[in-house]
C-alpha positions in Angstrom: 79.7 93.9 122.9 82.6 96.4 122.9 84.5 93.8 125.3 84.4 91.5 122.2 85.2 94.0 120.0 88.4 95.1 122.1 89.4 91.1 122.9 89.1 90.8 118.3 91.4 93.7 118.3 93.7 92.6 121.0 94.1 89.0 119.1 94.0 90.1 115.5 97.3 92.8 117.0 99.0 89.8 118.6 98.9 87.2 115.5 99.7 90.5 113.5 102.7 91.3 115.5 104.0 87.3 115.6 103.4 88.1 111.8 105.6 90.2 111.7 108.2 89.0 114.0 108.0 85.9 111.5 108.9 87.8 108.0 111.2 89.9 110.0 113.6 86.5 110.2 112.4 85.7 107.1 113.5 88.3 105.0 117.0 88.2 106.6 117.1 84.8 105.2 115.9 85.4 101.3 118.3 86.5 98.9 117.1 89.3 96.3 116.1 89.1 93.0 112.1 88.6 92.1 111.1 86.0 95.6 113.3 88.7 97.8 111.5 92.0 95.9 108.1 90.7 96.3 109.1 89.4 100.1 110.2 93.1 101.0 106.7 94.1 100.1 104.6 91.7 101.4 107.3 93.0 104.8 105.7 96.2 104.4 102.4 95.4 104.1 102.3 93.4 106.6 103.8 96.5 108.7 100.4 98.6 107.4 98.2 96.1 108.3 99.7 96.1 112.1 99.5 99.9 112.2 95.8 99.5 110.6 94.8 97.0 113.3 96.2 99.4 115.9 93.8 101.5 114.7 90.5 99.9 115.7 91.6 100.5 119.1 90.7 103.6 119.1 87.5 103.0 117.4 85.7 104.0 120.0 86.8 107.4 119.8 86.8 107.8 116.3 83.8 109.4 114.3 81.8 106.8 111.8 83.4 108.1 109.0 86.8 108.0 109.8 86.2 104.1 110.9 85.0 103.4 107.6 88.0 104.9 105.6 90.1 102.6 107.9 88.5 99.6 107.5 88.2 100.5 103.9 91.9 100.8 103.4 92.4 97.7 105.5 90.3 95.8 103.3 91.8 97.1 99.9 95.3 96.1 101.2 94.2 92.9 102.3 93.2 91.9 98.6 96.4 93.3 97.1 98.2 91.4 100.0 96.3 87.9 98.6 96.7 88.5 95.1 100.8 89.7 96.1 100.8 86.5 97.7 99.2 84.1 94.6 102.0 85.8 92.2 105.0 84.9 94.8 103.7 81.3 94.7 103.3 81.0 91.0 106.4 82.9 90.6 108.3 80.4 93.5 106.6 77.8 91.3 107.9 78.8 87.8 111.7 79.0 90.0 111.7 75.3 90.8 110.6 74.2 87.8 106.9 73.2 88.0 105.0 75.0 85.9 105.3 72.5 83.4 
C-alpha cells in the first residue's frame, strides 16, 4: 500500500510540475489587465499546490495531525483554485462578447 501511495505522489508531482511549466509560458504570453491578474494567481496557486504535493512525500514521517492540516489546506486551495478558474472563464467570456 505505501508503494501506491508513493507512485500517486510521484505522478500527481509530475503533472503538477508540467502544470507549471505550462502557465509558466503561458503567463509570458498574456497581457495584463483582469485575464493577466487573475492568470498571475491561478500561477501562484498552482506553485502552492506543487509545494503541497511535495509534501505527501514525506507523509510517512509526519505525525497524523500535521497530514491532515496539509491535506486540509490542499483541499481549501483546490476549491478556490475551481471557482478562480469559473470566474476567468465567465470573465474571458464577457471579453469576447458572449455573454449575451
Amino acid at each position: 500500500m505505501q508503494e501506491l501511495i508513493y507512485a500517486l505522489s510521484i505522478a500527481a508531482i509530475g503533472v503538477m510540475g508540467y502544470a507549471l511549466f505550462k502557465v509558466i509560458s503561458l503567463n509570458k504570453k498574456l497581457p495584463g489587465g483582469t485575464v493577466g491578474k487573475t492568470w498571475k494567481l491561478l500561477y501562484y496557486m498552482i506553485g502552492l499546490f506543487t509545494v503541497g504535493y511535495l509534501t505527501t512525500l514525506l507523509f510517512p514521517v509526519l505525525p497524523n495531525s500535521s497530514q491532515r492540516v496539509i491535506v486540509g489546506i490542499i483541499f481549501l486551495a483546490a476549491a478556490v483554485f475551481v471557482v478562480m478558474v469559473i470566474n476567468l472563464f465567465l470573465k474571458i467570456i464577457k471579453d469576447i462578447g458572449l455573454d449575451q
